[in-house]
N, C-alpha and C positions, 0 to 999 in steps of 0.2 A: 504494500500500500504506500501512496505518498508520504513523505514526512507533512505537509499539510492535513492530508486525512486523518491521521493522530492527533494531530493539534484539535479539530475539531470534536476526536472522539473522545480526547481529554477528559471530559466531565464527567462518563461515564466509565472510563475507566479507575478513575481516581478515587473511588470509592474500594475499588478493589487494591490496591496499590499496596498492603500489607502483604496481602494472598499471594500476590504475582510474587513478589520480592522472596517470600519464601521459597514457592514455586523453582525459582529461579536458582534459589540456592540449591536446593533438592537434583535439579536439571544442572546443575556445575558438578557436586557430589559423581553424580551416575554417570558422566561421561568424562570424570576421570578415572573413575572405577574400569570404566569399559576402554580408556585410552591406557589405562596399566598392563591389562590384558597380552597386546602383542608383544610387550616389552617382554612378558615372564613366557613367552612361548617361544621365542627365542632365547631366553638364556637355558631353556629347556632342551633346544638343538643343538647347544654348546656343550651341555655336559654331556651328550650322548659320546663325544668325543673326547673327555677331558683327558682321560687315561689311556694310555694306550693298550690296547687287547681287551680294554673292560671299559665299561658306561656305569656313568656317577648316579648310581637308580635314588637314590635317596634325593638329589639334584634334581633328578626330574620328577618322582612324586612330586618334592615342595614345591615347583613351579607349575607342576600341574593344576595341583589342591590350587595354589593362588591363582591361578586363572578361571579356576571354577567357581571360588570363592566370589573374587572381581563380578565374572558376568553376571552372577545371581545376584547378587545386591545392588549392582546394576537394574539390572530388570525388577528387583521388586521397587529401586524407586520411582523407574519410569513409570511404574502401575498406579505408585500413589502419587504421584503429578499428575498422570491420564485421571486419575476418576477424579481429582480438588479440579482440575480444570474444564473441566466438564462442570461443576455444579459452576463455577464461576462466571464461565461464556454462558450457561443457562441465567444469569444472577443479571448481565450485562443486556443478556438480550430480555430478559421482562424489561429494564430499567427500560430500553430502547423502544420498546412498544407503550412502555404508560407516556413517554416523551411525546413520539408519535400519536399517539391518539388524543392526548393533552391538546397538544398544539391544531390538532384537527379539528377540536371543539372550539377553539379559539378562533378559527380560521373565519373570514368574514362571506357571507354567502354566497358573494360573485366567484369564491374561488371553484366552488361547486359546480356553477354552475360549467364553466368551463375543464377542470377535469371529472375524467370518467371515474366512477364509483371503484370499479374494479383495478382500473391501476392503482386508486389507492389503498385498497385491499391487497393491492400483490404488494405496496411499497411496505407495510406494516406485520403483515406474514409472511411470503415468501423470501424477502429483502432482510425480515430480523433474522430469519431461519442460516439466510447464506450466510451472512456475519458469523453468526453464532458457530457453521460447522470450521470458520478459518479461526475463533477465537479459542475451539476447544479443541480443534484437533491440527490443523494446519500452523497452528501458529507455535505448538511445540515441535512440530518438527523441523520450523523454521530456525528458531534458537537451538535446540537439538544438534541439526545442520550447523548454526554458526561455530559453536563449541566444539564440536568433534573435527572441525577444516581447521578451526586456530590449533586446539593439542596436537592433532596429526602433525601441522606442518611443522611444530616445533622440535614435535619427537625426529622428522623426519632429518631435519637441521641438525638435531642432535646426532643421529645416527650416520648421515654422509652428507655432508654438503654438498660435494660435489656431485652425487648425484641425484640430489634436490635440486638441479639446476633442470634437469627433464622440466619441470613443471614449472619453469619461465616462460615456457614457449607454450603448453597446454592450459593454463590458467587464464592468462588473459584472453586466449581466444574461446575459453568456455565462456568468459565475463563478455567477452563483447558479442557472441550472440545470445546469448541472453541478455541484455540490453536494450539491445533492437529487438527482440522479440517483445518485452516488454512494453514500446513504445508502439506498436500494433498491435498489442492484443489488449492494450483498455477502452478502446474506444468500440473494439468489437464486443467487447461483453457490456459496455453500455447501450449498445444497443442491442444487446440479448435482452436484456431488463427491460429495453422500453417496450419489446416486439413483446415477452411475455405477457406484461402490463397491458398494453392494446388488446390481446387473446382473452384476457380474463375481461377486462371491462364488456366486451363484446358479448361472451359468455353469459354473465351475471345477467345483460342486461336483456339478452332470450330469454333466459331462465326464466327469470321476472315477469316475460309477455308472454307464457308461454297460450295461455287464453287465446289472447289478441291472433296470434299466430296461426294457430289450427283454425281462429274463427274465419280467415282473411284466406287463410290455404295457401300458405307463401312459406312453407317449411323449405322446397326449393330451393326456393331465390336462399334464405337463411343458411342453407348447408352451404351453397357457394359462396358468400358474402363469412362464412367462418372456414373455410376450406380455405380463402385468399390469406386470412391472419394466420390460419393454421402454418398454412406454406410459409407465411412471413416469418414468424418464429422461427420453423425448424431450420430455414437457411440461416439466420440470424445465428442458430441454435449450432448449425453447422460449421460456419464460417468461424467461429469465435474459437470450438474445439478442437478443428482443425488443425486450425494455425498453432494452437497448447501442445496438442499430442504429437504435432512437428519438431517440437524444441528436445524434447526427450531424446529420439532417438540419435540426433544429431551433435546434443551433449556426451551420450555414449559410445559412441566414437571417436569424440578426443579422448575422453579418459580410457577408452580400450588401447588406443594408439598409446598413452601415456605410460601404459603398462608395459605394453611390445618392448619401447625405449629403456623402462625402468628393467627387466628381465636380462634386455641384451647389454645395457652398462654395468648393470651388478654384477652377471656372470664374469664380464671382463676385468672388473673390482675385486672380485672374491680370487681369480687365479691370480692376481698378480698380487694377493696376501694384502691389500688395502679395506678388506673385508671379511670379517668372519661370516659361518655359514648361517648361524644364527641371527647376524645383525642381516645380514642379505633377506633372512626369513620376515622378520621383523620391519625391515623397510617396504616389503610388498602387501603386508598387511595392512599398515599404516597409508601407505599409497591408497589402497583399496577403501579406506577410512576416510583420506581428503578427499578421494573422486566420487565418492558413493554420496556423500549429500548436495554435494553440487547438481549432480546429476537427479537426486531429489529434487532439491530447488527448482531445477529446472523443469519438472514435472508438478511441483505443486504452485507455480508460476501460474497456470490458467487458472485456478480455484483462486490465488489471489485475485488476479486480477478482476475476478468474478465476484469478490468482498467485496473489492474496492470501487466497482461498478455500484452493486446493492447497498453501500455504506450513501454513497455520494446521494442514490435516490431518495434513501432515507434522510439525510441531511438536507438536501435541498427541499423537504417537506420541513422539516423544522426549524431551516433557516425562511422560510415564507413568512413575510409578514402578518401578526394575527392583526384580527379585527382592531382600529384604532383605539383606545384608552379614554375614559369620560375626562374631560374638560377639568382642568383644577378647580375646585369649589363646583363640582356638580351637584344637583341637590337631590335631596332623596324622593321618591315617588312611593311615597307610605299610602294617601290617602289620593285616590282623583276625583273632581266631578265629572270629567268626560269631555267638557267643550274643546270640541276639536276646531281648526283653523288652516285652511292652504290659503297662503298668502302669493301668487302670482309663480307658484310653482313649473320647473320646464327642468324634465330630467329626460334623458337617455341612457341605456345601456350601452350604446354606441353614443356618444356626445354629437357625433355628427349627422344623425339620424333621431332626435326628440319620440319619445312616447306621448311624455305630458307637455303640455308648450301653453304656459302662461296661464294655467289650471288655479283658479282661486273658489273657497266654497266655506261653508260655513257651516257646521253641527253644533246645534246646542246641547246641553248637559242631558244626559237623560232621555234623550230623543231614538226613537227608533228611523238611520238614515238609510237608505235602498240608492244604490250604485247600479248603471244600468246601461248596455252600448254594445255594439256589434263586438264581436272578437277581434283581439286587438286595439280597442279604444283607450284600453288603462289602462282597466278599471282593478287586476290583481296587481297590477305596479302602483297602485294609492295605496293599499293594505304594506307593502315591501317597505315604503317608504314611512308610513306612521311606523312602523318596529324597526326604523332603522337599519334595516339590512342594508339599504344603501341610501344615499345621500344624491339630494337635488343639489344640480348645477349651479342654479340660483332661484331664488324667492325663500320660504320659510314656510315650516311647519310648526302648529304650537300647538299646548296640550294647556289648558287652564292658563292660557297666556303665556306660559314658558314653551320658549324655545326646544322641541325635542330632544337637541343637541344637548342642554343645559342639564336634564336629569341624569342619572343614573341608568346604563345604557339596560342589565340586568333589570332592579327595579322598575324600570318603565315594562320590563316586557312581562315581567311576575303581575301586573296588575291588567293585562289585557288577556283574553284567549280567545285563542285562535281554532277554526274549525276550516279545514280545507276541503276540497272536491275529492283529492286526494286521500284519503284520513292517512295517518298512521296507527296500528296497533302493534305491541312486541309479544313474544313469546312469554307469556306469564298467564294468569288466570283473568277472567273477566272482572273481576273487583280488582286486583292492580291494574290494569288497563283504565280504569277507569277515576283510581285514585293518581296516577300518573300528575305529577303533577302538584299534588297536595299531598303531603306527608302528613301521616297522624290523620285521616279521615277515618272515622268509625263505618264498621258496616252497617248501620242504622244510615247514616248521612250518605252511604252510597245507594244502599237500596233507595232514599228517597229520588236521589238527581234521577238513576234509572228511572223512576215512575214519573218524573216530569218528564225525561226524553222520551218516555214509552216504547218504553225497551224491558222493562220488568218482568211482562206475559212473558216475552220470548224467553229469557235469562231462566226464569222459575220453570219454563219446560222442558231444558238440558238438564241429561240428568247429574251433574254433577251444580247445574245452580251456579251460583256465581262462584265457583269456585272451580269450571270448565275450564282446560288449561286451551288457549289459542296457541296453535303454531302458523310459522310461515307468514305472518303477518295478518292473522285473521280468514286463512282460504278457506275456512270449513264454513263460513258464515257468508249473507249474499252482502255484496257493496252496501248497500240501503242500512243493513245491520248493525255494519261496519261506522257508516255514518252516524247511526244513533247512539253508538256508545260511544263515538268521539264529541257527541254535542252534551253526553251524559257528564263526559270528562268537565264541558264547559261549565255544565251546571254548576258542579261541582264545587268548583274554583269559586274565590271570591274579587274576581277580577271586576273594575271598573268599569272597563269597554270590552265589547263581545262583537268579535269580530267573525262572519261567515262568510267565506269564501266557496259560494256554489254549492252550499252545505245541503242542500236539497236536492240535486241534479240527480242521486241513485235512488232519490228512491218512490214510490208508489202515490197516485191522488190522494188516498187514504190517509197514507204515513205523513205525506206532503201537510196534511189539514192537521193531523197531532201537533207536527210539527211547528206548524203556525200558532197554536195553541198552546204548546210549551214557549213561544217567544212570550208571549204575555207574560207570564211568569216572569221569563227570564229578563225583560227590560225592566222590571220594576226597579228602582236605585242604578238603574245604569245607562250607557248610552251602547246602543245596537247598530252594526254599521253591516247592511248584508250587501252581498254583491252578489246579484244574481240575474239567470236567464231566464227563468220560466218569470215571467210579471205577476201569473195569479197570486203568488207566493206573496208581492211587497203590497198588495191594492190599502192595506192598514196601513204602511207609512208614512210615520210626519212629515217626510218628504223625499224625492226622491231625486237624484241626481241623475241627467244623465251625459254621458261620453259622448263623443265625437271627435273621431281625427284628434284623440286628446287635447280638448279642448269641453267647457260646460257649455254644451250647448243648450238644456235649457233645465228648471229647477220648480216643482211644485209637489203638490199633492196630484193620485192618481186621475181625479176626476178632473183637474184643474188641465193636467196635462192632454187627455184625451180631447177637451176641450177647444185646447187652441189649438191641433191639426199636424202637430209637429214633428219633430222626429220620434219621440214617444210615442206616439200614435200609429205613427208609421212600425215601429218594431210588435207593436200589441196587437196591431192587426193583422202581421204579418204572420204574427204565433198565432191567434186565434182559427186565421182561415189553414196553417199548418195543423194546427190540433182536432179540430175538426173536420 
């Protein structure tokens, strides 16, 4: 990995920094244990010969036993660094997914909307995962490797210099392709990461339609449209392993070569008495010691650079700027009356392309307001921008006369809830689904919001009652269902402003007229702001707004509006003669 990429990984490493340091001493112990080894197995050659007509047996047991000795204490430290290093890279990689997912919560919503769910699913699982297998397992064989190439070349030093010179000319040319392998093979495993990331997002988000899919009969078009990211990975996938499992063999040939050299100089050393047989023994083993982790290295070169690809993804998710910070002296938002305010408001998503353009309106406290326009008018970018998800270009937004900007960005959104087209539900039972939200609601206080959302019959006739575990996001229950226990949730809540976003669109005339009927309730002490298609839904409200080319094009009560001929008019009758 870079020395930059440590520098970043720093904070997370730094907690472990006792563990490693022992580690590390433990991994110096065992690889001079195992760098003792060739020394006694040589002097073990030599006593074969110390006497003439007879062998020093005593000589060779004790250098025997010591090199048996060596290797086993050797190997049982390697054991207990393999399994502390493993909990530790397991310890590094939680820390690096609560970072990750921290920071994802933080992240401000436009970032969403622009990446895919699934890349960031791979950047937080499959990206902590690769780390983690270079931090427990690749990264001691990396130290390993360094330790056993510095004692080898020292012993080797020791033992002939002169013919440690082989490895002036074998060394550096190990080091310089691997080098330049190096410098071609991080940009190909970063975009392995990106190619998988694309495959998954793509994935998750069939998964997800899969309804839509079978309804529409474009499973198809689907296989080929993930058949193309398929291929795109595996080349990605190909290219990057390729180029890895190249460096290997290529390093094994200098140091095969290295050997040929070291063989044909020694023998020539040992007849001309410059070398005993044992120390000639002992220099080839040692050779086979420095060229053996290089040649690792050189093999565990694509797994790095395959970290250091899934490090940088993950970083560059936590170096993203989170959501901006409230204002110094923000003020808290304990208590609201609701009177809402667009003061000449003009935002885009694209700035150079406006949604809303010079959008001014007025809600009073307590009022039930109805939002109303062809698709594309706003009218779900007015709701974004009261919660602050994003910010108008210019005019102003105010909530009881203060500036949205001014409160507390949390606190502003604890005292609003929100009910989308969409709902959300998680995997938990129908009473946390529906206390989501509120911590500490009694099941008294939930069974009542269900009976205002009217949703209770259904609930009391599963047989597990509110205590039916939902999975998958609610699939066993119909949209409409789904709907009512996310409006239950609202009830629930003691929020100010009660915000519906198409909250009605799944479901039934029937359920539609509850639903209307649980608003009554629900506007009592608060201000009600719905955004909706179907009209029969808003004909009760105090007033209703409606869109245009983002802009208010005009503002009354229902009757008022059908009255004067307008664009209201024109969208009411247009659904009237469609529903009929």
């Amino acid at each position: 990995m870079k020395r930059s990429l440590f520098r970043r990984l720093a904070p997370f490493l730094r907690p472990y920094l006792g563990a490693l340091s022992l580690l590390f001493l433990l991994v110096l112990a065992s690889n001079l244990l195992s760098l003792a080894a060739p020394l006694l197995s040589g002097w073990a050659v030599d006593a074969v010969g110390v006497h003439t007509g007879g062998v020093d047996f005593p000589g060779v047991f004790r250098n025997v036993l010591g090199m048996l000795a060596c290797y086993g204490l050797s190997a049982l430290l390697q054991y207990l660094v393999s399994a502390r290093l493993i909990r530790v890279g397991q310890g590094i990689s939680r820390d690096l997914r609560r970072a990750a997912f921290a920071r994802m919560s933080q992240l401000p919503v436009e970032y969403f909307d622009t990446h895919p769910a699934g890349d960031l699913i791979s950047r937080i699982c499959y990206d902590v995962d690769t780390v983690n297998a270079t931090l427990s397992t690749d990264l001691l064989q990396l130290v390993t490797s360094v330790l056993t190439v510095a004692g080898s070349l020292v012993m080797l030093l020791a033992l002939s210099p002169r013919l440690s010179c082989v490895f002036l000319v074998t060394v550096p040319l190990s080091m310089a392709l691997t080098s330049f392998q190096m410098k071609r093979l991080h940009p190909l495993f970063r975009r392995r990461s990106g190619a998988l990331g694309a495959l998954n997002g793509f994935a998750e988000e069939r998964v997800d339609r899969q309804r839509a899919i079978r309804t529409y009969g474009v499973e198809a078009a689907d296989l080929r449209q993930f058949e193309e990211k398929n291929d795109e990975a595996s080349q990605a996938y190909y290219r990057a392993d390729w180029a890895s499992a190249s460096l290997g063999p290529s390093v094994r040939f200098i140091n095969d070569a290295s050997l040929a050299a070291i063989s044909m100089f020694g023998a020539m050393l040992y007849l001309g008495g410059a070398l005993t047989l044992g120390s000639l023994s002992s220099f080839v083993l040692y050779s086979r010691k420095f060229s053996g982790p290089i040649r690792e290295a050189a093999n565990l070169l694509g797994e790095l650079q395959s970290s250091a690809a899934a490090a940088e993804r993950i970083l560059d998710l936590l170096d993203t700027a989170e959501e901006p910070g409230d204002r110094p002296g923000a003020l808290p938002a304990k208590k609201l009356r609701g009177e809402i305010s667009f003061d000449h408001v003009t935002f885009g998503y694209d700035p150079a392309q406006p949604v809303l353009r010079d959008f001014t309106a007025h809600i009073p406290a307590g009022s039930l307001t109805a939002v109303v326009g062809a698709t594309g008018a706003g009218k779900t970018t007015l709701v974004s921008l009261l919660l602050r998800f994003y910010c108008p270009q210019s005019g102003a937004i105010t909530i009881d006369d203060v500036p949205v900007e001014d409160y507390r960005r949390d606190e502003l959104r604890r005292r609003m809830a929100l009910v989308l087209q969409e709902t959300w539900l998680f995997g938990g039972t129908i009473a946390e689904n529906i206390a989501y939200g509120t911590p500490g609601a009694t099941r008294e206080q939930i069974v009542a919001a269900a009976k205002a959302a009217r949703i209770h019959r259904f609930i009391t006739a599963l047989p597990q009652g509110y205590d039916t575990v939902l999975t998958d996001g609610g699939d066993g229950i119909s949209k409409g269902q789904r709907q009512l226990l996310a409006i239950a949730r609202c009830l629930l809540s003691d929020a100010d402003i009660v915000i519906l976003d198409e909250a009605t669109s799944n479901v039934d005339t029937e359920t539609e007229r509850a639903i209307s009927e649980a608003l009554e309730q629900l506007r009592r002490g608060r201000t009600c702001f719905v955004i909706a298609h179907r009209l029969a839904t808003i004909q009760n409200a105090d007033r209703i707004l409606v869109l245009a080319d983002g802009t208010l094009a005009e503002e009354g009560r229902h009757e008022d509006l059908l009255s004067a001929g307008g664009v209201y008019a024109g969208l009411y009758d247009a659904q009237w003669t469609r529903d009929t």
